[in-house]
N, CA, C and O atoms as CSV, one atom per row, in Angstrom:
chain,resi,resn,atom,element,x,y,z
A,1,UNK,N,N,0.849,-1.170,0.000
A,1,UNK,CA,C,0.000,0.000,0.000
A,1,UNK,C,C,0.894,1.232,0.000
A,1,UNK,O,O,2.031,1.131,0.461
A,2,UNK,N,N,0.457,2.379,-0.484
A,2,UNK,CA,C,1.518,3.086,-0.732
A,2,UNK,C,C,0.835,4.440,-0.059
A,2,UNK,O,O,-0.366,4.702,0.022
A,3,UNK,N,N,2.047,5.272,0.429
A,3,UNK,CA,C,1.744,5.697,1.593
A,3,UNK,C,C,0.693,7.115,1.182
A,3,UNK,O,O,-0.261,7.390,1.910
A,4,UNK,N,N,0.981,7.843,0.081
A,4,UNK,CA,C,0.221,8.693,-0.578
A,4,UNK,C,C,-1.216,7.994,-0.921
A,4,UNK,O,O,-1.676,8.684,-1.830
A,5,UNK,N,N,-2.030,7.070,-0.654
A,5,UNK,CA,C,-2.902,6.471,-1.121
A,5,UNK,C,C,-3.716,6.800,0.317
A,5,UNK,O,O,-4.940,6.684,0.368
A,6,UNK,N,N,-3.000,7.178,1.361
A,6,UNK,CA,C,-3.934,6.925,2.330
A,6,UNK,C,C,-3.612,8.507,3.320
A,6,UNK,O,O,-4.081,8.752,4.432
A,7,UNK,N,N,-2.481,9.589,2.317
A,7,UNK,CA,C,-2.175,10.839,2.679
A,7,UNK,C,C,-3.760,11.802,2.784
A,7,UNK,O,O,-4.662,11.858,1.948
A,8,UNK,N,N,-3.683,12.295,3.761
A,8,UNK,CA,C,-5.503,12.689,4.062
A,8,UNK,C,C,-6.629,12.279,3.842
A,8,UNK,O,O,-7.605,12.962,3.530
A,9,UNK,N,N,-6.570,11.037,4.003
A,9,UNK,CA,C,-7.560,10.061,3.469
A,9,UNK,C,C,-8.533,10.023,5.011
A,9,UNK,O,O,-7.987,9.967,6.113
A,10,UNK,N,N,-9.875,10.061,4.839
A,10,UNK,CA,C,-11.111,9.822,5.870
A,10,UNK,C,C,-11.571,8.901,5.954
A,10,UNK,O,O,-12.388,8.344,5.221
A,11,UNK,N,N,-10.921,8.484,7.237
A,11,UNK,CA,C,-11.097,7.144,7.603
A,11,UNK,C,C,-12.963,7.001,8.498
A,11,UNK,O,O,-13.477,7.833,9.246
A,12,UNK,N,N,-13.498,5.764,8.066
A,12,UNK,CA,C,-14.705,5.280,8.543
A,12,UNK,C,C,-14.633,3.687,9.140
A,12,UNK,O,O,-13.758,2.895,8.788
A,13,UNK,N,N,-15.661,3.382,10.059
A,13,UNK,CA,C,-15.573,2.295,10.228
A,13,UNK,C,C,-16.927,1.706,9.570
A,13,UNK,O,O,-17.742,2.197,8.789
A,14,UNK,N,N,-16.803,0.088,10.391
A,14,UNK,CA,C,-17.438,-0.645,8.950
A,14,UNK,C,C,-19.242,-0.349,9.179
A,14,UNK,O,O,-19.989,-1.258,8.819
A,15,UNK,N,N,-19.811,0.822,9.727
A,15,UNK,CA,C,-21.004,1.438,9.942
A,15,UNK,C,C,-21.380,2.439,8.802
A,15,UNK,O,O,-22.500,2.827,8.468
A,16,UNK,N,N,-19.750,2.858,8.126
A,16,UNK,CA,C,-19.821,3.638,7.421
A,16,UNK,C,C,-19.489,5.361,8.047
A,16,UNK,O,O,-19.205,6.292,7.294
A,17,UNK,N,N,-19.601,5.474,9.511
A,17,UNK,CA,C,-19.539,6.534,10.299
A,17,UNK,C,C,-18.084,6.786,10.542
A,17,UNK,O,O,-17.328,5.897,10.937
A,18,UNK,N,N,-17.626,8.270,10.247
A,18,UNK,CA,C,-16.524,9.210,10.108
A,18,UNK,C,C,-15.766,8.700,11.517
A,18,UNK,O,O,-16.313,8.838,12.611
A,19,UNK,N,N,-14.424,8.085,11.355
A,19,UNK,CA,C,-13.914,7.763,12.450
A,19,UNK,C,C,-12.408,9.237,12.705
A,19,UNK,O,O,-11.594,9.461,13.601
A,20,UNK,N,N,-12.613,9.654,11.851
A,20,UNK,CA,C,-10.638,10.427,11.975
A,20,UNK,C,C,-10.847,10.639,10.351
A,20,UNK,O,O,-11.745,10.324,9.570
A,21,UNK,N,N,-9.325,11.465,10.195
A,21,UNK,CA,C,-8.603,11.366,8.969
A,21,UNK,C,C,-7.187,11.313,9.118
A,21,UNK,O,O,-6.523,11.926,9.953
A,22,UNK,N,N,-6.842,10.649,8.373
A,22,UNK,CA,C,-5.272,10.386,8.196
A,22,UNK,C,C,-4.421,11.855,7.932
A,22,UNK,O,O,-4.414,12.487,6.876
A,23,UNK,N,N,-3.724,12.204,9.172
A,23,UNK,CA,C,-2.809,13.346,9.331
A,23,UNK,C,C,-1.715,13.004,8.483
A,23,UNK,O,O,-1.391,13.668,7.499
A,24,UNK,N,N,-1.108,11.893,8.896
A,24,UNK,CA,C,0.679,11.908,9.024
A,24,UNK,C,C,0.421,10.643,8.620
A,24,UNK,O,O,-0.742,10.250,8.529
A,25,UNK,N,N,1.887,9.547,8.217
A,25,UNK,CA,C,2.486,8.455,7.874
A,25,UNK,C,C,3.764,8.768,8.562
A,25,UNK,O,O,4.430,9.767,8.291
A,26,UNK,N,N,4.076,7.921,9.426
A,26,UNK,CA,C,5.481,7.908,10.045
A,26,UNK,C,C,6.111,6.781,9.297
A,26,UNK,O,O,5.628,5.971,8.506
A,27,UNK,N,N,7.629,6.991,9.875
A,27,UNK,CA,C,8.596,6.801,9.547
A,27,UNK,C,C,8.207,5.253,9.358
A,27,UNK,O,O,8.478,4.573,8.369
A,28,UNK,N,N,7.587,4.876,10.391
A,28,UNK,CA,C,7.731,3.462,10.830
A,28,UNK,C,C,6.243,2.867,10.487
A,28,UNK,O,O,5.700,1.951,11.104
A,29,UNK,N,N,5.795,3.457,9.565
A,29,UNK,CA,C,4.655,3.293,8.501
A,29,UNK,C,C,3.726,2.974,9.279
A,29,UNK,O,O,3.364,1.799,9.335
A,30,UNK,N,N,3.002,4.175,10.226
A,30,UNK,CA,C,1.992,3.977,11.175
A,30,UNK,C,C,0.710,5.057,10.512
A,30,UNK,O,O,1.141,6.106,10.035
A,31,UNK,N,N,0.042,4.964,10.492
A,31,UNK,CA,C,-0.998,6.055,9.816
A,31,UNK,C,C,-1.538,6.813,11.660
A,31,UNK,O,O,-2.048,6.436,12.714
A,32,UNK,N,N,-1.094,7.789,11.152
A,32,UNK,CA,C,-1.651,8.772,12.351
A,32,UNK,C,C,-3.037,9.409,11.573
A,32,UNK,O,O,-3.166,9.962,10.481
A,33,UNK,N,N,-4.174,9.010,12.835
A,33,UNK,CA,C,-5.426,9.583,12.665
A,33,UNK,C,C,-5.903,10.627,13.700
A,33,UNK,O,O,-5.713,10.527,14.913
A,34,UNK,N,N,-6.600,11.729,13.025
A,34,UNK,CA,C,-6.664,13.053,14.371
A,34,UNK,C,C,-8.337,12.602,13.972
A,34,UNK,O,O,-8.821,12.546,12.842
A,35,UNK,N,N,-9.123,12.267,15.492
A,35,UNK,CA,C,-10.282,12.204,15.312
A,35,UNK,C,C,-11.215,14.034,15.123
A,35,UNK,O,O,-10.757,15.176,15.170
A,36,UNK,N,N,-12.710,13.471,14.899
A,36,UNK,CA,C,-13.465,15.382,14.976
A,36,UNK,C,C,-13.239,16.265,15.974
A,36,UNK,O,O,-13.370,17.489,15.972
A,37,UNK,N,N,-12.676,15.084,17.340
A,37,UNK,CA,C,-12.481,16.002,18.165
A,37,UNK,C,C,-11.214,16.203,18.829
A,37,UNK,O,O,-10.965,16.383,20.020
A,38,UNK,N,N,-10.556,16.143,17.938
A,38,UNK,CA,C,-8.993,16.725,18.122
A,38,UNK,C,C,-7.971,15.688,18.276
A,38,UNK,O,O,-6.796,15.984,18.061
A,39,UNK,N,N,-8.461,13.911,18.799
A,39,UNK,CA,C,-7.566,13.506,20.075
A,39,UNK,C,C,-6.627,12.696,18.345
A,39,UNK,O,O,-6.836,12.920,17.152
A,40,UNK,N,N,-5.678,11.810,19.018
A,40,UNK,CA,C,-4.785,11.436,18.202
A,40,UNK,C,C,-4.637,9.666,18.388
A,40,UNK,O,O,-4.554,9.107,19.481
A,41,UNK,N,N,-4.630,9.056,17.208
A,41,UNK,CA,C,-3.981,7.898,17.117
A,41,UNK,C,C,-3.452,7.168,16.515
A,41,UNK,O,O,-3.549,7.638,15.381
A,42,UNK,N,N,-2.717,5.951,16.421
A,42,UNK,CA,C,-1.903,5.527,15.026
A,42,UNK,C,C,-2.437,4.014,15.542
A,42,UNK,O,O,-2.729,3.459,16.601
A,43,UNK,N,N,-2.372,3.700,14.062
A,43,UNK,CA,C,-3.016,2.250,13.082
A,43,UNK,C,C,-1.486,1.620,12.292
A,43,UNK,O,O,-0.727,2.344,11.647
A,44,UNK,N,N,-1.347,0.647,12.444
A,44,UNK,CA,C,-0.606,-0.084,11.483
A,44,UNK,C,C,-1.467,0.083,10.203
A,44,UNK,O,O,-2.647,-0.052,10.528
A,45,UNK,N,N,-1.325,0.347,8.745
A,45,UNK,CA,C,-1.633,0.394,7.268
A,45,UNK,C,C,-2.367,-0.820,7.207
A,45,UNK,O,O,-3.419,-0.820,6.567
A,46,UNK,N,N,-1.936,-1.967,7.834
A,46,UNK,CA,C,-2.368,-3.288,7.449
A,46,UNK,C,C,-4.041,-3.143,8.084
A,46,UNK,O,O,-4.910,-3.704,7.416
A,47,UNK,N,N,-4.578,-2.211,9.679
A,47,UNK,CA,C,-5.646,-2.099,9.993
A,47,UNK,C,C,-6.616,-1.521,9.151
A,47,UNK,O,O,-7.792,-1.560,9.513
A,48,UNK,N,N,-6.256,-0.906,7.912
A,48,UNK,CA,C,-6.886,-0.090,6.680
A,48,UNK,C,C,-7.737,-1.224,5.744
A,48,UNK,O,O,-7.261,-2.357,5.685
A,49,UNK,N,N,-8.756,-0.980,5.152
A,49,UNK,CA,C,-8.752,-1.429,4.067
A,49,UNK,C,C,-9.795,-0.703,3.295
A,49,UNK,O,O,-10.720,-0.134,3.874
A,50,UNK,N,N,-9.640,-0.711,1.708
A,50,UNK,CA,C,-10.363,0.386,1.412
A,50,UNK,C,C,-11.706,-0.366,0.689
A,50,UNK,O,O,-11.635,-1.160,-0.249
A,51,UNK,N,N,-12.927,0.081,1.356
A,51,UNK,CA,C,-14.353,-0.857,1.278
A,51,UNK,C,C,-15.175,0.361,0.307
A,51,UNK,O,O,-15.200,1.524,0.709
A,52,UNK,N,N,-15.894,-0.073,-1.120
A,52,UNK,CA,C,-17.064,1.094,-1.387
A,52,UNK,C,C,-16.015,2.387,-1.551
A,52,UNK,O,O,-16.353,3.463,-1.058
A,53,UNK,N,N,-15.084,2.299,-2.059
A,53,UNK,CA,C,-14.747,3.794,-2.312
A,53,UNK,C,C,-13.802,4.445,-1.059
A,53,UNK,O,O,-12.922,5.256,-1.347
A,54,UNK,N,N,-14.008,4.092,0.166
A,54,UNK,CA,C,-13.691,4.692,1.644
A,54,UNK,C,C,-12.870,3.522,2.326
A,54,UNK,O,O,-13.103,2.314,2.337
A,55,UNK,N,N,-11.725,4.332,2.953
A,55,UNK,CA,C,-11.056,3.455,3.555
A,55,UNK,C,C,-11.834,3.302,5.046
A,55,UNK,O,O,-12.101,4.145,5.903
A,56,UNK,N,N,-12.050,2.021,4.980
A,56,UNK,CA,C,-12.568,2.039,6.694
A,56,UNK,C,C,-11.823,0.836,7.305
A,56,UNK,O,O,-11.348,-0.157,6.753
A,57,UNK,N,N,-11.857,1.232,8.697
A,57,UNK,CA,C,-10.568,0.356,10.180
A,57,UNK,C,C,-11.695,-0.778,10.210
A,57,UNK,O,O,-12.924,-0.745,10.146
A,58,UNK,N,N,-10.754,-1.784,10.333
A,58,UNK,CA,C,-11.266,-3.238,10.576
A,58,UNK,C,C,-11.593,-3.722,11.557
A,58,UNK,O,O,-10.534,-3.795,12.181
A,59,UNK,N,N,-12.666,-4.290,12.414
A,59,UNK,CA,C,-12.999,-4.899,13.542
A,59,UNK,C,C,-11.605,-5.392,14.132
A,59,UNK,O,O,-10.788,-6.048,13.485
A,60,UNK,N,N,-11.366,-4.757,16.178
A,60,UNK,CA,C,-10.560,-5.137,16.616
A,60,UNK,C,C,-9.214,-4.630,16.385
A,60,UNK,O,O,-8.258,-5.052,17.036
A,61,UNK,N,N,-9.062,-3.400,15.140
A,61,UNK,CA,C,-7.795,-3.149,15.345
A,61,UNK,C,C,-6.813,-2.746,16.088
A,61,UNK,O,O,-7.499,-2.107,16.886
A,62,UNK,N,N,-5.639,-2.597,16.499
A,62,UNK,CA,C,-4.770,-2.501,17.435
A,62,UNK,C,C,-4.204,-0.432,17.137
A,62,UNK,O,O,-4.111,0.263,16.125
A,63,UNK,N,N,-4.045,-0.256,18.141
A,63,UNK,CA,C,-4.123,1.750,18.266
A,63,UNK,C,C,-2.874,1.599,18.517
A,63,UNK,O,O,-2.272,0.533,18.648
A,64,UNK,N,N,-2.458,2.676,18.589
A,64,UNK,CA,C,-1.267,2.956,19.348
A,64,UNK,C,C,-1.357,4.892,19.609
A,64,UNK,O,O,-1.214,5.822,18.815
A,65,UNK,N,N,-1.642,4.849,21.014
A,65,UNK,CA,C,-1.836,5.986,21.538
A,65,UNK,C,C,-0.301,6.956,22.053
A,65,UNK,O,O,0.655,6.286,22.444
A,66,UNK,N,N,-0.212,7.979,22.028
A,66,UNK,CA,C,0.781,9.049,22.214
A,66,UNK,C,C,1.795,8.788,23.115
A,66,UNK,O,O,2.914,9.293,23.025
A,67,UNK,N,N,1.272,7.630,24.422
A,67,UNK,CA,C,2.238,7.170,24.675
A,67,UNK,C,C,2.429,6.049,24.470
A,67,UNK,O,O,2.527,5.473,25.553
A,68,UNK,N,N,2.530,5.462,23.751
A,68,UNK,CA,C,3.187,4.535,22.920
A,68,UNK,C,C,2.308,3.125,23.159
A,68,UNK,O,O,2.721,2.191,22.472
A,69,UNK,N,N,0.953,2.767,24.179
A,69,UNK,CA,C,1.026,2.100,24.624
A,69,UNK,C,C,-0.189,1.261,23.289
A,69,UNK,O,O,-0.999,1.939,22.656
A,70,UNK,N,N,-0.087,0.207,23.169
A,70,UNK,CA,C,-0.840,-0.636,22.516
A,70,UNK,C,C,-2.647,-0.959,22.904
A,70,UNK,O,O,-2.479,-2.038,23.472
A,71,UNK,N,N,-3.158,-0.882,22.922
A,71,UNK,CA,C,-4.699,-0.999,22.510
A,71,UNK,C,C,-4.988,-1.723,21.977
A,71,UNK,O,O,-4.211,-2.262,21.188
A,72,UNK,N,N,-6.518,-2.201,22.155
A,72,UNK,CA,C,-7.301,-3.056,21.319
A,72,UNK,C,C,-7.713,-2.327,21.447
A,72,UNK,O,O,-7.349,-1.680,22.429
A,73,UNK,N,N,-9.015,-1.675,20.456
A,73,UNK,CA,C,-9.951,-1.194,20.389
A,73,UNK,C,C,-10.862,-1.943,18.999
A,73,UNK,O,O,-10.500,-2.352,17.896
A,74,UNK,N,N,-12.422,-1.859,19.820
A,74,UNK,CA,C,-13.462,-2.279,18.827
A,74,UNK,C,C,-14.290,-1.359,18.460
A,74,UNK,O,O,-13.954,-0.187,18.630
A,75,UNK,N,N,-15.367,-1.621,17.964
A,75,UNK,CA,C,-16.590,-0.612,17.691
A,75,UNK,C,C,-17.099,0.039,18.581
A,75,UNK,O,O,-17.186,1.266,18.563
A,76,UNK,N,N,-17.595,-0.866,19.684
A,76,UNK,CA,C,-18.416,-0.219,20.832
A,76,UNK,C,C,-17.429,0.470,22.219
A,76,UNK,O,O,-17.833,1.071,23.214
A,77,UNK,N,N,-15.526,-0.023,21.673
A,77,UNK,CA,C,-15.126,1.161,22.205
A,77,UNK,C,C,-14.717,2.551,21.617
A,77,UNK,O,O,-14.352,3.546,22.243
A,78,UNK,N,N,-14.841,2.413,20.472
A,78,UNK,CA,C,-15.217,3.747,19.360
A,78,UNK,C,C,-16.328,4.662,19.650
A,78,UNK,O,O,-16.173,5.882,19.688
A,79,UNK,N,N,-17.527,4.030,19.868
A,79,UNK,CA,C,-18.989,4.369,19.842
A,79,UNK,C,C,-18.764,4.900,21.488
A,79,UNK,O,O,-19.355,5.950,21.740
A,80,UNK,N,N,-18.122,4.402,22.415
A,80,UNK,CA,C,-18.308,4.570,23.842
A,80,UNK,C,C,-17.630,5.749,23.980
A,80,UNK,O,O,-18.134,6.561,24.756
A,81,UNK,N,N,-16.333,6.134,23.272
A,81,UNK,CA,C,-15.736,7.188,23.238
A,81,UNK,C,C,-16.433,8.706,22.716
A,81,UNK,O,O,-16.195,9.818,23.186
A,82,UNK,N,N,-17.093,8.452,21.919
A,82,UNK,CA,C,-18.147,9.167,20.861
A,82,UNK,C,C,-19.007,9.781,22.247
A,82,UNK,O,O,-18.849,10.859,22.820
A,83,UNK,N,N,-19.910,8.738,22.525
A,83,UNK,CA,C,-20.491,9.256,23.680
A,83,UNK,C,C,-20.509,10.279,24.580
A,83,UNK,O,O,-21.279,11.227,24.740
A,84,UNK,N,N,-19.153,9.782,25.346
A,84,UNK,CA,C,-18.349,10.713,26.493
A,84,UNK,C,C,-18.631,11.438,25.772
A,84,UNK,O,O,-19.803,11.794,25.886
A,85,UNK,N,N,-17.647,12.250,24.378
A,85,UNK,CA,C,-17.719,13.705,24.842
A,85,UNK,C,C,-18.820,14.538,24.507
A,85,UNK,O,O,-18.535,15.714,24.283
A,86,UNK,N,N,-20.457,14.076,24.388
A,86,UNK,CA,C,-21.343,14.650,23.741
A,86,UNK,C,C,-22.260,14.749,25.513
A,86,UNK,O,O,-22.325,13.787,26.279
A,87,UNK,N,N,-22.827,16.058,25.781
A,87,UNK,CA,C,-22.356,17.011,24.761
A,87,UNK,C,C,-21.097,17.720,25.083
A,87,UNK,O,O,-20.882,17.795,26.293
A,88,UNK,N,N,-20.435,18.121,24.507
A,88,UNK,CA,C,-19.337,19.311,24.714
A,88,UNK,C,C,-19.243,20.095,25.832
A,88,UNK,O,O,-18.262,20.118,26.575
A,89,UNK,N,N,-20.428,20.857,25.991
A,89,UNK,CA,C,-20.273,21.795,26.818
A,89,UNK,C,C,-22.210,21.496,27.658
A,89,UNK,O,O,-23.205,21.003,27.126
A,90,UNK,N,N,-22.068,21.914,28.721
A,90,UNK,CA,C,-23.826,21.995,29.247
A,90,UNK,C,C,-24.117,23.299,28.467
A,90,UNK,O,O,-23.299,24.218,28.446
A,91,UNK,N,N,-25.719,23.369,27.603
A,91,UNK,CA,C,-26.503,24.061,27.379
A,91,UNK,C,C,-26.753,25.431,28.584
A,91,UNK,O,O,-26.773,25.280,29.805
A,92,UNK,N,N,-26.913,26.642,27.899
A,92,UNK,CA,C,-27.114,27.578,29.146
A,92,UNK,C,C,-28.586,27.331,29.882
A,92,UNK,O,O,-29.433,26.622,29.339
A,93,UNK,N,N,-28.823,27.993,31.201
A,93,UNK,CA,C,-29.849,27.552,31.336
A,93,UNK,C,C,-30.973,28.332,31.066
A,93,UNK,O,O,-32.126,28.098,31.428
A,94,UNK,N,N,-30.531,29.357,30.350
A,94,UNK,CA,C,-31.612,30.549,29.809
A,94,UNK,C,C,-31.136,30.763,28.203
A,94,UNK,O,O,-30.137,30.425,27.568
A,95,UNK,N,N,-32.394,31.514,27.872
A,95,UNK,CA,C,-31.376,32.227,26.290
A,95,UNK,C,C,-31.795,33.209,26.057
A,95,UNK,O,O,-32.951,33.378,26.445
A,96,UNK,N,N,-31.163,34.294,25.368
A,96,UNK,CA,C,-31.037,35.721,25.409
A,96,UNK,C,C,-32.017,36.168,24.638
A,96,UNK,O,O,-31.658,37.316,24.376
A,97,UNK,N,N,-32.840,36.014,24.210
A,97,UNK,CA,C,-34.337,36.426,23.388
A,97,UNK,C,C,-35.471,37.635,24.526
A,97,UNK,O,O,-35.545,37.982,25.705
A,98,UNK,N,N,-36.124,37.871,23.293
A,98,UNK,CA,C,-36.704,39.060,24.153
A,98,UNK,C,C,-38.090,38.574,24.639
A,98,UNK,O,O,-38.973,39.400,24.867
A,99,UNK,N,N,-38.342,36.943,24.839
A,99,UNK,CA,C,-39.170,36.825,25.765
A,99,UNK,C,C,-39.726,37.882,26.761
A,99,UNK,O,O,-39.007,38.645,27.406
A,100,UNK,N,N,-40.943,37.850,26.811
A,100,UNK,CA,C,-41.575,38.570,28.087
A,100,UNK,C,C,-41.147,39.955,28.180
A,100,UNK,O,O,-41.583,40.682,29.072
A,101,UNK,N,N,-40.460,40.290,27.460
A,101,UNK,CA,C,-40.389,42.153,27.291
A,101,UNK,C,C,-41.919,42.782,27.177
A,101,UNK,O,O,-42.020,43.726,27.960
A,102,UNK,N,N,-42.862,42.595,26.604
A,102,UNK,CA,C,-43.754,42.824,26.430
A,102,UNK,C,C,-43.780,43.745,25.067
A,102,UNK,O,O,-44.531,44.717,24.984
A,103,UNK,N,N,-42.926,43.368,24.045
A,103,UNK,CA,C,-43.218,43.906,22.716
A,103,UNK,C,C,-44.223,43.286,21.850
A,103,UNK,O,O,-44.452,43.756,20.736
């Protein structure tokens, strides 16, 4: 596989749902993926495969997080991650409209 084939390439899993996109290719032919919400991880090339047009990560592939440490990760710890950070921020508990002014 060649490493420009997968240079900013948007990665999905096999749901079809936006997992990351491919930042970087290291040295040591790891595909670094920056998910929507910023965080970072690397895939061996071999966890790729390109399904329908879209490269999407294969059930069970192995991560490798910033510090170096190895992972399994599956779907429903993809989906569990997703979760956490929704929502972002708490909703205010008012909103700035001119309710009840009496216009």
């Amino acid at each position: 596989m060649a490493d420009d084939t997968l240079k900013d390439a948007k990665i999905v899993d096999h749901h079809g749902l936006l997992v990351g996109q491919v930042v970087n290719i290291s040295e040591r032919q790891n595909a670094e993926i920056r998910t929507p919400y910023g965080r970072h991880f690397w895939v061996k090339p071999e966890s790729l495969a390109k399904s329908q047009g879209q490269w999407c990560l294969l059930k069970d592939f192995k991560a490798y997080t910033a510090d170096n440490t190895e992972t399994v990760w599956s779907e429903s710890d993809l989906d569990a991650a997703a979760d956490d950070t929704f929502p972002a921020s708490d909703p205010p508990s008012f909103t700035l409209g001119d309710e009840g002014k009496g216009r």
